[in-house]
C-alpha positions as CSV (number, residue, x, y, z in Angstrom):
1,X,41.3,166.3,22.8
2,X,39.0,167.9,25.0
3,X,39.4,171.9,26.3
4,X,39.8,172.3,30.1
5,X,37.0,173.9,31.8
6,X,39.3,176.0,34.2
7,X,42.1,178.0,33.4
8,X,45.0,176.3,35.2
9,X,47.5,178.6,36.5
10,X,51.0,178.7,34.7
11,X,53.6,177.1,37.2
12,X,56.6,178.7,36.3
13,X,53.8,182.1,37.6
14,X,53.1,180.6,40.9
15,X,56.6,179.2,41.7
16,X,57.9,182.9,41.0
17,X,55.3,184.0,43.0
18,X,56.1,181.9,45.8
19,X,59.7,182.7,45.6
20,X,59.1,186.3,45.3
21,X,57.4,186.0,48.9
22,X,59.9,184.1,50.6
23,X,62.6,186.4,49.7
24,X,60.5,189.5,50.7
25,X,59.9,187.9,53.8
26,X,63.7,186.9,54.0
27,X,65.2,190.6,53.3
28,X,62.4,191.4,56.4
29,X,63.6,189.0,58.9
30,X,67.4,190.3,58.0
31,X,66.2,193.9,58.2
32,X,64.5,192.9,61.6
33,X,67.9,191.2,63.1
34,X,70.1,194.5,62.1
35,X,67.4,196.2,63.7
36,X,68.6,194.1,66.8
37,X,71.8,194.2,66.4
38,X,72.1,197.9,66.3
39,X,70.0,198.5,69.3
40,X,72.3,196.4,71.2
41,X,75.5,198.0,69.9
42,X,73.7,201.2,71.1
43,X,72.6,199.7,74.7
44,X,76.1,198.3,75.4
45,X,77.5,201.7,75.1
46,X,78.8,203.7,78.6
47,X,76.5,205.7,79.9
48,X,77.2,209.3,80.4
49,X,77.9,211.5,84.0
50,X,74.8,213.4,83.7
51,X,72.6,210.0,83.4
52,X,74.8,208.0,86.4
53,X,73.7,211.5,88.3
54,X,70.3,211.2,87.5
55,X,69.8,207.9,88.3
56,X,72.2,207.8,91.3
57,X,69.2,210.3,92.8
58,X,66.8,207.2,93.0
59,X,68.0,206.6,96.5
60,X,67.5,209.7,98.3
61,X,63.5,208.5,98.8
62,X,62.1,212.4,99.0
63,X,61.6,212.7,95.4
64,X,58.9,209.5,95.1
65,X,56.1,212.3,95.8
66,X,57.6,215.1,93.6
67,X,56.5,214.2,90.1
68,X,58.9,217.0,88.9
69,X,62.0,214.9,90.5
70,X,60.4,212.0,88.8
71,X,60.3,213.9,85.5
72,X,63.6,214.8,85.3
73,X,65.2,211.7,85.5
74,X,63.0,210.3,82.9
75,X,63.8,213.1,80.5
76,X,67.6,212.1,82.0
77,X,67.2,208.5,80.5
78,X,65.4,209.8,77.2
79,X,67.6,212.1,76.7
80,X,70.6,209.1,77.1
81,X,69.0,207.4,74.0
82,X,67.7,209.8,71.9
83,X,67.7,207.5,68.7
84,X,65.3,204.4,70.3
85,X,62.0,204.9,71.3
86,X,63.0,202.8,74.8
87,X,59.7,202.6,76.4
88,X,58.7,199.3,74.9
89,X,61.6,197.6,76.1
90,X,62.8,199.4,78.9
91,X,60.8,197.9,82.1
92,X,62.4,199.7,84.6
93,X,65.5,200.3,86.6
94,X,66.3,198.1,89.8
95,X,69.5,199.0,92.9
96,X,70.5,198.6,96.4
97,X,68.5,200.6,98.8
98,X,70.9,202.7,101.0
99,X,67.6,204.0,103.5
100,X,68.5,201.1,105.8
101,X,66.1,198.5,107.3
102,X,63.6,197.5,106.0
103,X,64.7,198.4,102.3
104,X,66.4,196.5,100.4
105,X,66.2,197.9,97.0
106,X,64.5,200.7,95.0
107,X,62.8,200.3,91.2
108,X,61.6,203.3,89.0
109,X,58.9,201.7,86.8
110,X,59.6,203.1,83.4
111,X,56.3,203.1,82.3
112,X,54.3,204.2,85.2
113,X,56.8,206.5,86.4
114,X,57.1,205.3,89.6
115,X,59.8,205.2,92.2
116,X,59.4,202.6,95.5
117,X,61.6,201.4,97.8
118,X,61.4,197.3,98.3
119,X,61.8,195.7,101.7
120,X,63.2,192.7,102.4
121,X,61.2,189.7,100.1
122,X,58.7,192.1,99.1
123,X,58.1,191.0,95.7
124,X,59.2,193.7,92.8
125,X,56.3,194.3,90.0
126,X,56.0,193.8,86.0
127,X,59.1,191.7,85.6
128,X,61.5,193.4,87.8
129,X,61.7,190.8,90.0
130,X,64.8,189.1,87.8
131,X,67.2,191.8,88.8
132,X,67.4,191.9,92.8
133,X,69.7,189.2,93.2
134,X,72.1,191.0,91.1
135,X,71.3,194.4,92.8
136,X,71.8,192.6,96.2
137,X,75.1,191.0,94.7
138,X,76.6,194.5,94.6
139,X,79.1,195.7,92.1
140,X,76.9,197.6,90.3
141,X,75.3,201.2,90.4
142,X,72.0,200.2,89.1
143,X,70.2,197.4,86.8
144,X,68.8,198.8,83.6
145,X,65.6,195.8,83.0
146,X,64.9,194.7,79.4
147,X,61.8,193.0,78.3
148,X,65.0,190.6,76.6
149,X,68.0,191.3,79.4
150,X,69.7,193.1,82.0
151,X,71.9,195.7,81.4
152,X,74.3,195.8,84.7
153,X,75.6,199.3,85.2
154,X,79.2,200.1,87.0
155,X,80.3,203.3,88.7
156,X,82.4,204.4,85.7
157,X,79.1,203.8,83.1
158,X,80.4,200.5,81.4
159,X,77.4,198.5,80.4
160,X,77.4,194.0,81.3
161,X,74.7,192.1,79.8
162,X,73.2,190.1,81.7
163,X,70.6,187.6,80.1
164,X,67.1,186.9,82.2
């Protein structure tokens, strides 16, 4: 009988093999979702006094020039979730303008910084846009914007989710 050529590969090797990867990538993809799920039990929790304050200041309109103002409410918000590093999902924060007309509401862009005040169908930038209607709908202090959700904020600092 004649020799192979090629050394074949044992199966019972490569089916190990193969099932060593898919669990690896299994225990990952379970790692990954308690990830998730942890980071949502941490973002559902009430907010504290001294974060309601801070952000309860985005309406007062003379702080969007004062990068200092601007500072400390985005130390404010860091220091509300110490544990996650929140600027990769955190867009930005969206509520009702109380200036008058022609505002209608007021963002802080998370990542740039920024504080503006909206008026009345001026579009809202870098996904934003998905929480004025429930800003205008009233019942809530501010909307905390998710890459994934909206976080709905009350007076008292109980969280709603709100999917997007």
């Amino acid at each position: 009988m004649p020799k192979p050529m090629l050394k074949q590969p044992r199966m019972r090797e490569q089916t190990n093999n193969i099932l060593s990867a898919a669990y690896q990538q299994e225990q990952k993809e379970e790692s990954a979702q308690m990830d998730k799920m942890k980071l949502d039990r941490l973002l559902r929790k009430p907010r504290s006094k001294k974060y309601m304050d801070a952000l309860n200041k985005l309406d007062a309109g003379g702080h969007t020039h004062n990068q200092s103002q601007v500072k400390e409410i985005i130390d404010a918000i860091r220091g509300e979730f110490p544990e996650v590093e929140i600027s990769g999902i955190l867009l930005g924060f969206v509520a009702i303008c109380y200036l008058g007309k022609p505002y209608e509401v007021h963002t802080l862009d998370f990542s740039g910084q920024i504080i503006e005040h909206y008026k009345n169908g001026q579009s809202l930038p870098q996904g934003l846009e998905k929480a004025r209607n429930i800003a205008l709908r009233g019942g809530y202090d501010f909307i905390e914007v998710y890459v994934d959700c909206c976080r709905a904020v009350s007076s008292n600092g109980t969280v709603s989710v709100i999917p997007c």
